[in-house]
Backbone bond lengths (Angstrom), bond angles and torsions (degrees), N, CA, C in turn:
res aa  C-N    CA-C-N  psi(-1)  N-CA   C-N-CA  omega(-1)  CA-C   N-CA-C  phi
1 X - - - 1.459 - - 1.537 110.24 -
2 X 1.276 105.69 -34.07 2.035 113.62 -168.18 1.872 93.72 -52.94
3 X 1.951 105.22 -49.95 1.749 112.71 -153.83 1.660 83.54 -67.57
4 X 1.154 141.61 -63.74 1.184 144.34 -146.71 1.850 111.45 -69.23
5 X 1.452 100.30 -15.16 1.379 124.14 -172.01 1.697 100.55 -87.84
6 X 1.260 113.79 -24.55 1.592 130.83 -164.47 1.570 101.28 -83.42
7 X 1.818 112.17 -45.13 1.419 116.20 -163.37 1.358 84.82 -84.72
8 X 1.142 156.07 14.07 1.608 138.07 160.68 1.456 105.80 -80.17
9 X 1.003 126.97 105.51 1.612 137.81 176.79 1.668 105.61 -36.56
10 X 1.483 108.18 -45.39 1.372 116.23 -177.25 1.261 138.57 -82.50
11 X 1.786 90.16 2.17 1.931 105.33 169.05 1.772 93.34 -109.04
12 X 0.831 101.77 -61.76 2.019 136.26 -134.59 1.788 104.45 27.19
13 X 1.338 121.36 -96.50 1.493 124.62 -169.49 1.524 99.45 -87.82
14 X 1.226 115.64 -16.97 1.740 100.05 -158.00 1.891 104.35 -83.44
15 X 1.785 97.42 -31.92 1.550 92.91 167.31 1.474 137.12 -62.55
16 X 1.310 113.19 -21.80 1.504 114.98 161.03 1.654 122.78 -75.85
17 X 1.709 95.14 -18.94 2.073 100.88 173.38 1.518 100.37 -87.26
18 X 1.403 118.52 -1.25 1.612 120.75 163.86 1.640 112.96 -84.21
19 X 1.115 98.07 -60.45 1.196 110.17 -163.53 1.969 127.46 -69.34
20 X 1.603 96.32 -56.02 1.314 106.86 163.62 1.355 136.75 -42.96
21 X 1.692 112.28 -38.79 1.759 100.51 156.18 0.794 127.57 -77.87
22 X 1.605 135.70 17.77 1.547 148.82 172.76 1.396 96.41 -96.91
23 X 1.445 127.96 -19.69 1.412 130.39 -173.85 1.537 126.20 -105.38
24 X 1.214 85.28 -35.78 1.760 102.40 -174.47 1.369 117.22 -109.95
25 X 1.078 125.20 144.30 1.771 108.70 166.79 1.797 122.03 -71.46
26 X 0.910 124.40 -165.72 1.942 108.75 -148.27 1.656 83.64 -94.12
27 X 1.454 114.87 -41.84 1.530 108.66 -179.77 2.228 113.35 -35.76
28 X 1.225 91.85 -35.23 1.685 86.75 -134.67 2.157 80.36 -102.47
29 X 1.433 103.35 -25.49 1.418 90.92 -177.16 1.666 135.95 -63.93
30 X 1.369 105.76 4.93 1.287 109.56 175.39 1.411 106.09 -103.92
31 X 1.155 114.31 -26.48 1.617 131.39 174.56 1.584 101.78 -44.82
32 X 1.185 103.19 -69.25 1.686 112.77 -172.25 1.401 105.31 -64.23
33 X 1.436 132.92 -45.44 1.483 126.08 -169.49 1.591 99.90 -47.38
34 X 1.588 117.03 -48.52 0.957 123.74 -160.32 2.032 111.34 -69.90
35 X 0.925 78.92 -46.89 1.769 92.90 169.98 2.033 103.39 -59.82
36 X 0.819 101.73 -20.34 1.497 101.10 179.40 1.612 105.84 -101.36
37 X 1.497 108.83 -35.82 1.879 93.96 177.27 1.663 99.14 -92.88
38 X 1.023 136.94 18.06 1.984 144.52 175.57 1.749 87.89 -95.65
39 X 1.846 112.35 -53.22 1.364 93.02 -156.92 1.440 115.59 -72.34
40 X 1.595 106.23 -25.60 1.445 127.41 171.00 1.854 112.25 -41.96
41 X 1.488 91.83 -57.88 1.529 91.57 -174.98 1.084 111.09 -65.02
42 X 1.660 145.68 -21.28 1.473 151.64 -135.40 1.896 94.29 -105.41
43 X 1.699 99.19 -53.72 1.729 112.77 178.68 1.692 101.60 -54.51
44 X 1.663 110.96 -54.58 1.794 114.46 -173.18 1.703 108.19 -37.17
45 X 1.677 106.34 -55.70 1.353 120.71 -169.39 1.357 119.19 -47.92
46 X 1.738 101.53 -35.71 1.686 96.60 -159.65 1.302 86.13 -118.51
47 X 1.465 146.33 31.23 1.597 148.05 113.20 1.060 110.75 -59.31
48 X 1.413 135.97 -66.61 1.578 147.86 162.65 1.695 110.21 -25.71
49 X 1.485 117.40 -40.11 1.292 106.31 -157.53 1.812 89.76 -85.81
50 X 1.276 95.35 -37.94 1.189 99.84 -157.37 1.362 104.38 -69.95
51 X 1.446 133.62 -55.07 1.226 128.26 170.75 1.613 124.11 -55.01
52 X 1.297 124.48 -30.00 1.257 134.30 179.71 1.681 102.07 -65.74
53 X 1.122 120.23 -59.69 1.364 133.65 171.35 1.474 111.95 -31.51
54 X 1.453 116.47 -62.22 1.229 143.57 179.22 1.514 107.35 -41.35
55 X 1.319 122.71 -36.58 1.454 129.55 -138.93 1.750 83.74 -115.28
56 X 0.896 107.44 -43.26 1.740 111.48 -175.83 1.368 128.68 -70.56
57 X 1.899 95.00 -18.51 1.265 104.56 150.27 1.236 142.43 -82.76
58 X 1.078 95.17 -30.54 1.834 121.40 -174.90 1.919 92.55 -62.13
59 X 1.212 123.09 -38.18 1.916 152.94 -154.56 1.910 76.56 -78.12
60 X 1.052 115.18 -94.85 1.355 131.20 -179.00 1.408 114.44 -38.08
61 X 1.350 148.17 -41.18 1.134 148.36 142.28 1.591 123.04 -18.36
62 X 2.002 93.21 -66.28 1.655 103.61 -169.86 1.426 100.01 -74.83
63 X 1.026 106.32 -35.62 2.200 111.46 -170.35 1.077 107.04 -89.01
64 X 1.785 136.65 4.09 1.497 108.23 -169.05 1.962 81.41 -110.03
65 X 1.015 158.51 15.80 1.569 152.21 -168.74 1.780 83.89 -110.46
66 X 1.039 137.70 65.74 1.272 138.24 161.93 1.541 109.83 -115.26
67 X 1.242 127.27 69.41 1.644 140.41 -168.63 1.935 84.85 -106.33
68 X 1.151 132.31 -76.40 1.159 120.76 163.28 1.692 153.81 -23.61
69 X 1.524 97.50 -5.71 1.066 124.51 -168.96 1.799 109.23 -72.61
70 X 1.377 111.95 113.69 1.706 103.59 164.77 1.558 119.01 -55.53
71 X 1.265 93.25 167.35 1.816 110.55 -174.58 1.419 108.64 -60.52
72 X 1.834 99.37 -49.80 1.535 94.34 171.32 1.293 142.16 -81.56
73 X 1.053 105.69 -10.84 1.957 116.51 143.31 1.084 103.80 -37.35
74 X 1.774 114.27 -69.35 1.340 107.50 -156.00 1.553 120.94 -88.05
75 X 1.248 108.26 28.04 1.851 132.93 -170.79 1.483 89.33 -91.21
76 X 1.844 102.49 -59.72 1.482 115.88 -161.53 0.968 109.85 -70.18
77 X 1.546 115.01 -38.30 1.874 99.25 -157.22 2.072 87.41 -76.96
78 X 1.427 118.16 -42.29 1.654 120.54 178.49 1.987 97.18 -30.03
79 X 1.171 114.40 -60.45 1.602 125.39 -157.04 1.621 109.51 -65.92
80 X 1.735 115.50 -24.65 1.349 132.93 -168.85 2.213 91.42 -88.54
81 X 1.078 82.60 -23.99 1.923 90.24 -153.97 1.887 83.30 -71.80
82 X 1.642 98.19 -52.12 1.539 95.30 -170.62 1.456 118.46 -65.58
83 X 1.300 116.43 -23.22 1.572 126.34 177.94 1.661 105.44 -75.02
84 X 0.972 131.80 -37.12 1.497 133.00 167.53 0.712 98.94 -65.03
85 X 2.026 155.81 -49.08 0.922 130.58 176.30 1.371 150.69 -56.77
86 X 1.600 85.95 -28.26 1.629 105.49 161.43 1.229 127.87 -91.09
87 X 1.531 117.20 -10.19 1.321 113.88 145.37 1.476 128.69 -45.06
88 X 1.585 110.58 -51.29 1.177 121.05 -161.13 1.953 109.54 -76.60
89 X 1.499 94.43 -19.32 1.650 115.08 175.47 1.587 92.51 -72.06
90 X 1.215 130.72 -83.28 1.483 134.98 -177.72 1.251 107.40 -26.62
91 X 1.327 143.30 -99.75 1.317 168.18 -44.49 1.844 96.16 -163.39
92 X 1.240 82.31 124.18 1.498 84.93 174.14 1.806 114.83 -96.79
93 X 1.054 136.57 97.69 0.932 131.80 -175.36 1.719 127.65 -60.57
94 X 1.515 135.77 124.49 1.235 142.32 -179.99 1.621 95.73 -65.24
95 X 1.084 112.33 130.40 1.772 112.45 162.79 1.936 113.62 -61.23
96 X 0.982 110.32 140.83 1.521 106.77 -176.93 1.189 125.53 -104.29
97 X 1.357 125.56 137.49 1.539 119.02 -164.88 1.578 103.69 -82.86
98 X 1.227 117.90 140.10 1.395 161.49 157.65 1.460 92.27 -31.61
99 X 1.630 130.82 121.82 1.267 141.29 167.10 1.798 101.26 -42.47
100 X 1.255 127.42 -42.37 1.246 141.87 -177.08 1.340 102.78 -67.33
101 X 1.174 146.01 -61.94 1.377 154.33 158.82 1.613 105.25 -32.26
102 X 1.272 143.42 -80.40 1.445 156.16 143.33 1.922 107.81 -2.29
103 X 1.001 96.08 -70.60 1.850 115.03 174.85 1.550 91.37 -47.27
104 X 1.352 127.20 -89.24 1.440 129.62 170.18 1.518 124.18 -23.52
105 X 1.093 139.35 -36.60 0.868 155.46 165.12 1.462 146.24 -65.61
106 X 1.378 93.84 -35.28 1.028 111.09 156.64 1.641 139.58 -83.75
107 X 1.206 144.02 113.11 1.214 146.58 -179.20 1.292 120.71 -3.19
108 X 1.360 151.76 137.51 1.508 135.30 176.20 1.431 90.61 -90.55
109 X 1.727 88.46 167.12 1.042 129.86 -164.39 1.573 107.96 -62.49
110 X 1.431 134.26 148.25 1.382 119.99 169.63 1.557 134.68 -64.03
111 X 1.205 129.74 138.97 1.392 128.86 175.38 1.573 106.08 -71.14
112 X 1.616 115.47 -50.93 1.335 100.53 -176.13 1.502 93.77 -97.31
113 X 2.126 91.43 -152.55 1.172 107.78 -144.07 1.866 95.35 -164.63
114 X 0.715 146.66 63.49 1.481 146.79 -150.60 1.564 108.28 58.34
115 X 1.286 101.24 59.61 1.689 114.15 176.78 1.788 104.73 60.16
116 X 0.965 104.22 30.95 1.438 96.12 -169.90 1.636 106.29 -120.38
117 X 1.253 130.99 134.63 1.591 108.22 179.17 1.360 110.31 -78.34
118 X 1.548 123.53 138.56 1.355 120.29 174.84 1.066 94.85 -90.05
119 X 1.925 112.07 139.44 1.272 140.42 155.41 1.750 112.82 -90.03
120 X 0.766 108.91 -3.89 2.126 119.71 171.90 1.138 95.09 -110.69
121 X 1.394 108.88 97.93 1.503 106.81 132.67 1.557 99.54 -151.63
122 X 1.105 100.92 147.66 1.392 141.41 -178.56 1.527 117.77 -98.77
123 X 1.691 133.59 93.90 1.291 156.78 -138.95 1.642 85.06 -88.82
124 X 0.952 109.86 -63.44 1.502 130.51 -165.57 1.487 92.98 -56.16
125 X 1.199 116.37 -98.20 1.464 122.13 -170.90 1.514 102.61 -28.77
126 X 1.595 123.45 -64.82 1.321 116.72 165.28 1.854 123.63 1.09
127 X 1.542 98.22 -74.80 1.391 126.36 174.05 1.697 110.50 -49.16
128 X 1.449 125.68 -55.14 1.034 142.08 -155.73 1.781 95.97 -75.39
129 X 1.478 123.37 -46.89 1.231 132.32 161.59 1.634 122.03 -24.15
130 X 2.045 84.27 -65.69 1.679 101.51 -158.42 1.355 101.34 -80.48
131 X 1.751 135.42 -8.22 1.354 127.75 -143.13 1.930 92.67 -83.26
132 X 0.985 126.62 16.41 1.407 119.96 156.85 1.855 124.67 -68.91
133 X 1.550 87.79 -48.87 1.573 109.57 -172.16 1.645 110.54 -100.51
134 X 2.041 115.67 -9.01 0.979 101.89 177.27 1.630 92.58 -131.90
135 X 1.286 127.40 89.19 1.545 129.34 -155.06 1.856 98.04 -91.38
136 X 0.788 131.00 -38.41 1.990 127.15 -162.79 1.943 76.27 -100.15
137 X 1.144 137.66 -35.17 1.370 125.93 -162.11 1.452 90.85 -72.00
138 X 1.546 99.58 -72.19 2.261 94.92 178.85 1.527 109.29 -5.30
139 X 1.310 108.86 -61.88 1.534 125.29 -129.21 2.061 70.45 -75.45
140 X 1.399 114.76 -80.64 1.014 125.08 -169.70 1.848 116.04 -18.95
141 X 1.267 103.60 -55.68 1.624 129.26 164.78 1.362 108.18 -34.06
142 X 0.740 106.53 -76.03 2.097 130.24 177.46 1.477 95.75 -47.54
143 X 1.131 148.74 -54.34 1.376 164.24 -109.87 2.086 73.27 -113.08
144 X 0.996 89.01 -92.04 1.856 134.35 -147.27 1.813 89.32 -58.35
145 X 1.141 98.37 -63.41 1.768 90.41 177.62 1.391 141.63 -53.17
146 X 1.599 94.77 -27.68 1.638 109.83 179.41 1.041 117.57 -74.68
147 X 1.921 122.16 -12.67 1.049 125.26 -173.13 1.449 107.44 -70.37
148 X 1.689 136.15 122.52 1.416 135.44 160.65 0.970 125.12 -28.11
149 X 1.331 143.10 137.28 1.691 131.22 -174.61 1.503 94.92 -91.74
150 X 1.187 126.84 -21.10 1.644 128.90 159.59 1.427 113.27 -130.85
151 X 0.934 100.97 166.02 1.694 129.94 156.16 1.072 144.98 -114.64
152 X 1.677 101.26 1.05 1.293 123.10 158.87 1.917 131.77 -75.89
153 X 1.159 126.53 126.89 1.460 110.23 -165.19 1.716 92.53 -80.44
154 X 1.178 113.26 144.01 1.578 140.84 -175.82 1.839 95.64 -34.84
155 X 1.894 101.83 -69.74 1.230 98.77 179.45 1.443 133.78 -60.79
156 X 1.509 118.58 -7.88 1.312 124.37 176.70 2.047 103.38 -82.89
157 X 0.933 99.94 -31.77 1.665 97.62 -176.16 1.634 111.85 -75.38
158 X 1.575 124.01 -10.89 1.162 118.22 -177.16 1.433 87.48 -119.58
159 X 0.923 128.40 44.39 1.568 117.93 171.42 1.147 106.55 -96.07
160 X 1.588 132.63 168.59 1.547 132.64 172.92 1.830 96.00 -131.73
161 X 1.380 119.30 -17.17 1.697 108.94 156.86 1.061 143.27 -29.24
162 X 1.261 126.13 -154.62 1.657 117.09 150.64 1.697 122.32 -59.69
């Protein structure tokens, strides 16, 4: 419930720093937040690997059938390859934050709406919107949300029958 609690734009981390000392005693509630932003990062990674992977193949597929290719194509793209390299010699590169890091970070989403609380909103569509700027999260969203919070039918859980 915590991960699925995370992809709501309108909780993400701050609803478990609501919620969890209503749950836990003060010892153990930082314990769990943390176990919940570790498991977060662990799920991001192996969406990331997996989709990143995915994409690099799909890259290598369309770009590696270049048998047709002129000399001076292959002058330029050689001369572009060596200039990236010396970019990457020069240039000190900033490490980059993690779409997951960014998502977190950013403010949630509003409850109201001209002072009003909105009762419409739509988690999904939300996702379906942002999946430009939040691409391994989409996927995650789609994944993670569809899952039923039961599997029990409503009338079987209030039954007193068999």
């Amino acid at each position: 419930m915590s991960i699925a609690a995370v992809l709501d734009p309108r909780c993400k981390m701050k609803a478990l720093e609501f919620c969890f000392p209503k749950l836990y005693s003060s010892e153990k509630v930082e314990r769990e937040i943390s176990f919940v932003r570790k498991s977060w990062h662990e799920l991001y990674s192996e969406y990331a690997l997996m989709y990143n992977d995915e994409g690099e193949s799909r890259g290598q597929m369309q770009g590696g059938s270049s048998q047709g290719q002129s000399s001076s194509n292959v002058g330029i793209s050689r001369g572009w390859s060596q200039y990236a390299a010396f970019l990457e010699s020069v240039q000190s590169v900033q490490p980059q934050k993690s779409e997951l890091d960014m998502y977190l970070e950013e403010s949630c989403y509003s409850f109201t709406k001209d002072n009003k609380i909105e009762k419409e909103f739509d988690v999904l569509e939300w996702w379906r919107v942002n999946s430009v700027k939040y691409k391994i999260l989409s996927f995650m969203a789609r994944d993670i949300l569809a899952i039923p919070i039961t599997a029990v039918a409503s009338e079987a859980t209030f039954s007193v029958g068999s």
